[in-house]
C-alpha positions as CSV (number, residue, x, y, z in Angstrom):
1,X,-18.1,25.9,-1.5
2,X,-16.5,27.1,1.7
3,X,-18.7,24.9,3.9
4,X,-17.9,21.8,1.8
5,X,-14.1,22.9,1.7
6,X,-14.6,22.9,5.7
7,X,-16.2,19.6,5.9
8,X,-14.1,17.4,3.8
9,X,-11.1,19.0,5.6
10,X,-11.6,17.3,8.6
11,X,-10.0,13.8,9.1
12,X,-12.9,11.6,9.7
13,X,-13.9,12.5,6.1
14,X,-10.4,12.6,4.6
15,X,-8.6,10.5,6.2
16,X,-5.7,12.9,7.0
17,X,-4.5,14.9,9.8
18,X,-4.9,18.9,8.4
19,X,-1.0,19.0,8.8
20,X,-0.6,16.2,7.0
21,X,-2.9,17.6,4.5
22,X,-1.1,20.3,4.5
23,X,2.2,18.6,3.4
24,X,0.1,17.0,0.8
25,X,-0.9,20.2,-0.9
26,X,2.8,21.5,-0.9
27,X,4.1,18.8,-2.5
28,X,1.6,18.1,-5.2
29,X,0.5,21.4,-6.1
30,X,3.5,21.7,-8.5
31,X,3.5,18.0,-10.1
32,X,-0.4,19.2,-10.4
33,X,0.2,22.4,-12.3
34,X,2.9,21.1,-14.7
35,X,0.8,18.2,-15.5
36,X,-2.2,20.9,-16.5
37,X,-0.3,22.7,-18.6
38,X,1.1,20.0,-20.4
39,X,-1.9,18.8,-21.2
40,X,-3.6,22.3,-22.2
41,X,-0.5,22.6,-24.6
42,X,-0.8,19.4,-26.3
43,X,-4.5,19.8,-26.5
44,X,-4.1,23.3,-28.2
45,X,-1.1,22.1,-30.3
46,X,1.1,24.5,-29.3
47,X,2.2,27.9,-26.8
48,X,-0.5,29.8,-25.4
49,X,-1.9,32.5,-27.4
50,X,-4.5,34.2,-25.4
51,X,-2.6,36.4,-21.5
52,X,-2.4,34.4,-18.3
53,X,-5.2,34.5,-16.4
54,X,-8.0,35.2,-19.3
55,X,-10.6,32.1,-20.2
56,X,-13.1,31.0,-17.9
57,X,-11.8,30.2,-14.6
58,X,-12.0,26.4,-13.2
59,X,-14.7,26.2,-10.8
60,X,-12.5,23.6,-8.0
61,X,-8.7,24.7,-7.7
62,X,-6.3,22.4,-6.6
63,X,-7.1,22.3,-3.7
64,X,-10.5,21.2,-3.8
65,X,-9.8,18.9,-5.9
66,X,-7.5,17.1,-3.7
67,X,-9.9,17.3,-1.0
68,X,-12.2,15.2,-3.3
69,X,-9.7,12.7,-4.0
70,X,-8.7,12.0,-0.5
71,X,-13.0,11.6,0.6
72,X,-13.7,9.6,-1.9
73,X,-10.3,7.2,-1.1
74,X,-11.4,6.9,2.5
75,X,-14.9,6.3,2.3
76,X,-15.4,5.4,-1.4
77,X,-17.9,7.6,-1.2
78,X,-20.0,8.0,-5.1
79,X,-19.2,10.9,-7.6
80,X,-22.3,12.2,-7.6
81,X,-22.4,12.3,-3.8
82,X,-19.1,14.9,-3.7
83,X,-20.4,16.8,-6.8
84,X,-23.6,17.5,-4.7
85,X,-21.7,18.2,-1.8
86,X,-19.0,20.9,-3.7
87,X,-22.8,21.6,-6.4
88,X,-20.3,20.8,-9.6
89,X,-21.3,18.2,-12.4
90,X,-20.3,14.9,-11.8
91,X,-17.9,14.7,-14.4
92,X,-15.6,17.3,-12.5
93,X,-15.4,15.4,-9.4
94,X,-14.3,12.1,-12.0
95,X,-11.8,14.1,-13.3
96,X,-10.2,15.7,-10.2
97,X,-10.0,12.3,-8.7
98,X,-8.4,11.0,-12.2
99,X,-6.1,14.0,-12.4
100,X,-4.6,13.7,-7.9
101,X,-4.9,10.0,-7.5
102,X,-2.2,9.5,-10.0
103,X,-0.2,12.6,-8.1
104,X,-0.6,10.1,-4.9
105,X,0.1,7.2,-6.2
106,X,4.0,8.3,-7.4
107,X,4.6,9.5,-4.6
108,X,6.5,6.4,-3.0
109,X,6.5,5.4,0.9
110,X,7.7,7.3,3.7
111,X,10.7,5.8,5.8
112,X,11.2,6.0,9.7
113,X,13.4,8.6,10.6
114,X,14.3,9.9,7.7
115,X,12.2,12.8,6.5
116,X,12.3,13.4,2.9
117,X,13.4,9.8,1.7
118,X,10.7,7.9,-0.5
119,X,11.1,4.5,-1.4
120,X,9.2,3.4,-4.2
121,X,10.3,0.0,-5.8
122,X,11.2,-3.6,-4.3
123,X,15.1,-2.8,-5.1
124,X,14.7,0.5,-2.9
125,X,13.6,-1.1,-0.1
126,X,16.5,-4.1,-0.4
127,X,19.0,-1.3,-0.2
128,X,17.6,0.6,2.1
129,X,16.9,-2.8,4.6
130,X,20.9,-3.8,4.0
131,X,22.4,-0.3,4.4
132,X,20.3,0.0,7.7
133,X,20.2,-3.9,9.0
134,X,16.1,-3.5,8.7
135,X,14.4,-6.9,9.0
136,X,11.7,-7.3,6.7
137,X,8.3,-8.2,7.4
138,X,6.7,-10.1,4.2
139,X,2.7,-10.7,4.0
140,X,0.2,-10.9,1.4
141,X,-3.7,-8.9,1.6
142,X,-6.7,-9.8,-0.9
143,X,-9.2,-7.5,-1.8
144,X,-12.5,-8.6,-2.8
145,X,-13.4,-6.4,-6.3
146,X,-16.1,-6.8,-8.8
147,X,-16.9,-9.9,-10.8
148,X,-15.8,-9.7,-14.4
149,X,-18.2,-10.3,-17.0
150,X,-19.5,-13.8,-18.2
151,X,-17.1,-14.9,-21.8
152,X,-14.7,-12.6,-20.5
153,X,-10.7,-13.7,-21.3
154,X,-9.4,-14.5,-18.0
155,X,-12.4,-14.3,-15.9
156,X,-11.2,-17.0,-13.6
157,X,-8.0,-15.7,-12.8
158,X,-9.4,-13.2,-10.0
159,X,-11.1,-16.0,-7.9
160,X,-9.5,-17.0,-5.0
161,X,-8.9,-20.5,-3.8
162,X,-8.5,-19.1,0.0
163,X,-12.1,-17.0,0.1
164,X,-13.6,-18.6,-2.8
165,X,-14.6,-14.7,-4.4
166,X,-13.1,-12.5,-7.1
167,X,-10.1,-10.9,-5.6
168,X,-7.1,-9.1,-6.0
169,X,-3.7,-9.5,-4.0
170,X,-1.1,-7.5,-3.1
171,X,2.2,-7.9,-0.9
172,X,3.1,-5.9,2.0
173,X,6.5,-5.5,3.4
174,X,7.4,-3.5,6.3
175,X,9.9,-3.3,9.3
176,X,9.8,-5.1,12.9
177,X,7.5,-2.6,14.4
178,X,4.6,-2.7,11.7
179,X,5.8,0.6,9.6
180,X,5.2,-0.1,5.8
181,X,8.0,-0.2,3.4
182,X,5.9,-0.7,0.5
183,X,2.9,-2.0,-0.7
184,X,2.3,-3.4,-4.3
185,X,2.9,-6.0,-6.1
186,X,-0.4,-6.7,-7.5
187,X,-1.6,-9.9,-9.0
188,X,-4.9,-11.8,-9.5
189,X,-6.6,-13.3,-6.6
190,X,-5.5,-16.6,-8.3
191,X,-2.5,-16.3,-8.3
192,X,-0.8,-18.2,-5.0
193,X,2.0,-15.7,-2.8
194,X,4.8,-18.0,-3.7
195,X,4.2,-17.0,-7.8
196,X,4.4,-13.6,-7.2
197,X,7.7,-14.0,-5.7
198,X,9.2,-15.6,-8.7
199,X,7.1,-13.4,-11.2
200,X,7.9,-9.9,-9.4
201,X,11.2,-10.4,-8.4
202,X,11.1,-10.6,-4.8
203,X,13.6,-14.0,-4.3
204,X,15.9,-11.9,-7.2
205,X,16.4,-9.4,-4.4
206,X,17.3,-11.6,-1.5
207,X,20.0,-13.4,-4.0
208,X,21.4,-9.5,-4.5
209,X,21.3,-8.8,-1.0
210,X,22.7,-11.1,1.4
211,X,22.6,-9.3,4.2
212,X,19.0,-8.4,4.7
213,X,16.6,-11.3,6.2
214,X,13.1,-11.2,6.9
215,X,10.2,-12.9,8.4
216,X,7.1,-14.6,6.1
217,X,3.8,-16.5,7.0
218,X,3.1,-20.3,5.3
219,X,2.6,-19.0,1.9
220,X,6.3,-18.3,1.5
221,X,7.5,-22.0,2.8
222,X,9.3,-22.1,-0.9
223,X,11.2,-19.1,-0.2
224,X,12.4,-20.1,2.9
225,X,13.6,-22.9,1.9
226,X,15.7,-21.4,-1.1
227,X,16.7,-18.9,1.5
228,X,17.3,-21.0,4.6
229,X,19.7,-17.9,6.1
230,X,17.6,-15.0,5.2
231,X,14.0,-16.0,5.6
232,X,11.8,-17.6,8.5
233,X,8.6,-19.2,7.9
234,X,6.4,-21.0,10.3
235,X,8.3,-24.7,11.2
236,X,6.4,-27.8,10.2
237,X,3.8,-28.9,12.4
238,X,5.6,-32.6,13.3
239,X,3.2,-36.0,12.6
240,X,0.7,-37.0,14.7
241,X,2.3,-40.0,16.8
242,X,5.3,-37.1,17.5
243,X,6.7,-36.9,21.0
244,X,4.9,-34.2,23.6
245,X,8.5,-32.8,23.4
246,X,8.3,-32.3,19.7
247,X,4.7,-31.0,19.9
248,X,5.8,-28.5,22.7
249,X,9.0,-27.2,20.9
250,X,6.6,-27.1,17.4
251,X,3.9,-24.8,19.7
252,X,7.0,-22.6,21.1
253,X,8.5,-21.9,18.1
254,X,4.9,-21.0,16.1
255,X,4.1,-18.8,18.7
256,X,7.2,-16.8,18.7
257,X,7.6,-16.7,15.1
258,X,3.9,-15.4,15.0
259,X,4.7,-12.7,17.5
260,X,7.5,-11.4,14.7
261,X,5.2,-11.7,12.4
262,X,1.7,-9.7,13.8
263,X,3.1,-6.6,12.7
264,X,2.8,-7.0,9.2
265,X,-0.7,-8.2,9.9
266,X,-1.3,-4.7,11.7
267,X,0.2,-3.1,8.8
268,X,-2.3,-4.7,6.4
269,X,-5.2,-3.5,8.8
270,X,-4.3,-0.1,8.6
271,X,-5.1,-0.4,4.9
272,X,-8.7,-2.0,5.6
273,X,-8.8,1.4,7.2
274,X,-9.5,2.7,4.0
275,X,-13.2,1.2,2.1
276,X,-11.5,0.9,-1.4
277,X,-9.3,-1.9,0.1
278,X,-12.3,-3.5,1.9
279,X,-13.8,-4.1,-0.9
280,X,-13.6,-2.3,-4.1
281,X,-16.0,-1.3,-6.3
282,X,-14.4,0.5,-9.2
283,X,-12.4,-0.4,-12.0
284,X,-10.2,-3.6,-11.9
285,X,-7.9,-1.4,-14.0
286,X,-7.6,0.9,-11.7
287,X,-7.5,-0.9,-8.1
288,X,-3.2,-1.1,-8.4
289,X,-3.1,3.3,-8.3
290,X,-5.5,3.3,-6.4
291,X,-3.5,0.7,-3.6
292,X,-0.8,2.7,-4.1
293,X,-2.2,6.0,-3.6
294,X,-3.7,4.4,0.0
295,X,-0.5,2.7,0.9
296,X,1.7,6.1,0.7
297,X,-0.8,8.0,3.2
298,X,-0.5,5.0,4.9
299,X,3.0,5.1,5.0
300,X,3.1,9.0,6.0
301,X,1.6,8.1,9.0
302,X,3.4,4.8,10.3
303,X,6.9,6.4,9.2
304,X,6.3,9.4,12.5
305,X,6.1,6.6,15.1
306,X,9.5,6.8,16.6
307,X,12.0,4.0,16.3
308,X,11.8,2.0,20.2
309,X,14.3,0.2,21.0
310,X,14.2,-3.8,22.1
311,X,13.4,-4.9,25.5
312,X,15.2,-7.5,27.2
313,X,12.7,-10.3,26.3
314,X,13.2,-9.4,22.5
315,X,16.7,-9.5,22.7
316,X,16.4,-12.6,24.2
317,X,14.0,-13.7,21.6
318,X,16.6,-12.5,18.6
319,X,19.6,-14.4,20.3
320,X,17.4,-17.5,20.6
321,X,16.4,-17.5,16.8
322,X,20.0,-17.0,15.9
323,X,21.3,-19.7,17.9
């Protein structure tokens, strides 16, 4: 037990710095501990009857069994793997993962520069983009999961038109120097970018903030043009028998807007970081905690890189777009 306690601390095999993991025991060992006890008491049906302490003892504390969780969300490594590793039945490593990742999951995303603040829903991260003049970054990932069965209701909602496979997508938003906001919104692979922003309430929160603008690839044209003042796509590529003037203003103003944009797109690949959201193998069901429960380690780690300020070129950049 103490050499597989040794192992799994290290961060090529959780994914975590040991101060980070740390920070992740303090804050969860609580949450962890209420949520036991709560369930022992419903189970029961009642108080405790027998002293603190007596009863057989679990054989991974807490802290064990949020090693597990973190090893097997970076590598998605198999239960039976870590319960050989920790020499536990299999069905104790399932439940420690089932009992932490949910613990990770609530936890919310980490903001630059301010220590302490979570944000965990779209209407957080409005607020928090207005009251600090934050322009957002907007992109959408697919993860390639498992094919549902044949007959099943709905079964051709997860393939995607883009890569042709069973996939499920999710939209990232984060600030101008690639640090993640939040990351969610989950939806069949089916389902095109431009739905989910009707269906989850993303264009609701630009028409309640003003203010706060942002910067989207081609799958949001629609939003940009319902929002011709807060949100930047890609322009049109002009016609074929265009002017070379045209074409050389089109190429100018593509490649800066893609140099806004490439930091949402590093965001996005710290999450392939992570094997679940390479492709994941588990439950469909249970792919949306489990992308959450990523994204906020994620988020820990993007939210320490220190705020830089703009360089000349950018500000020239920012006073072109504006003009």
């Amino acid at each position: 037990m103490t050499w597989a306690r040794a192992a799994c601390t290290h961060p090529a095999l959780s994914g975590v710095s040991r101060a980070h993991l740390g920070e992740l025991f303090a804050d969860l060992a609580a949450p962890w501990e209420a949520a036991r006890q709560s369930a022992l008491r419903e189970a029961r049906g009642g108080v405790r009857k027998r002293a603190a302490g007596a009863g057989r003892k679990p054989k991974l504390v807490f802290y064990d069994r949020l090693l597990l969780a973190l090893v097997h969300l970076r590598h998605q490594l198999p239960h039976e793997v870590l319960a050989e590793l920790y020499d536990v039945d299999r069905s104790a490593v399932s439940m420690a993962i089932r009992q932490v990742r949910p613990l990770l999951a609530a936890r919310g995303f980490a903001v630059p520069d301010r220590p302490g603040l979570r944000l965990r829903t779209l209407e957080d991260v409005f607020a928090y983009a207005e009251s600090k003049g934050v322009e957002l970054r907007l992109d959408g990932a697919e993860t390639q999961v498992r094919r549902p069965q044949a007959g099943r209701p709905g079964r051709r909602a997860f393939i995607s038109g883009k890569r042709r496979q069973n996939t499920i997508k999710t939209t990232t938003i984060s600030d101008g120097q690639g640090r993640m906001l939040l990351s969610g919104v989950v939806r069949p692979g089916r389902m095109h970018d431009q739905t989910a922003v009707r269906t989850e309430g993303i264009a609701e929160q630009f028409r309640l903030h003003p203010p706060v603008k942002s910067q989207v690839d081609a799958g949001y044209a629609g939003l940009a043009k319902e929002f011709p003042d807060q949100v930047t796509a890609p322009p049109q590529k002009p016609k074929d028998d265009a002017c070379d003037g045209d074409k050389w203003a089109w190429n100018e103003a593509r490649r800066r807007q893609s140099s806004a944009q490439i930091c949402v797109e590093h965001t996005n690949a710290e999450l392939r970081q992570w094997a679940p959201l390479r492709r994941f193998t588990g439950r469909r069901e249970t792919y949306a905690e489990t992308h959450l429960a990523i994204a906020a380690l994620v988020s820990d780690r993007s939210a320490q890189r220190p705020t830089r300020r703009r360089t000349s070129t950018e500000l020239v950049l920012v006073r072109d777009r504006a003009c």
